[in-house]
C-alpha positions, 0 to 999 in steps of 0.5 A: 611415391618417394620424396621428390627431393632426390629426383635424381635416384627416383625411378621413372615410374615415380617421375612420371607420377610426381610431373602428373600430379604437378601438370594435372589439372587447371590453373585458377585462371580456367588454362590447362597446367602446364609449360607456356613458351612464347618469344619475347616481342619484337625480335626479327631474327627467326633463328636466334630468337629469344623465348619466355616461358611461364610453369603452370602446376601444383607444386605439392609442399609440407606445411614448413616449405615455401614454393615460389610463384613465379621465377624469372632471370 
């Protein structure tokens, strides 16, 4: 597989490779990896909901790269 670093100019074969190996497997916690949405609590529109979402997967990095744990806006 190439760099992951130029997604971009990666061909199909080594995306689906490079999201395998991120999305197999299981979390600490016993739950499948993988990309949990949710909506947010308490909203009452149906159409116009808002959702959260929570990324569960192995994020492979060289010893000099720090990977975030948890991102939110």
């Amino acid at each position: 597989m190439r760099e992951a670093n130029n997604f971009e100019q990666m061909t199909w074969e080594d995306k689906r490779a490079l999201i395998e190996l991120v999305f197999n497997g299981t979390a600490p916690d016993g739950r499948p990896m993988g990309i949990y949405v949710s909506p947010i609590n308490g909203q009452k529109n149906h159409r116009q909901k808002q959702w959260a979402f929570i990324i569960r997967g192995f994020a492979p990095a060289c010893a000099d790269q720090r990977v975030t744990q948890c991102a939110s806006r």
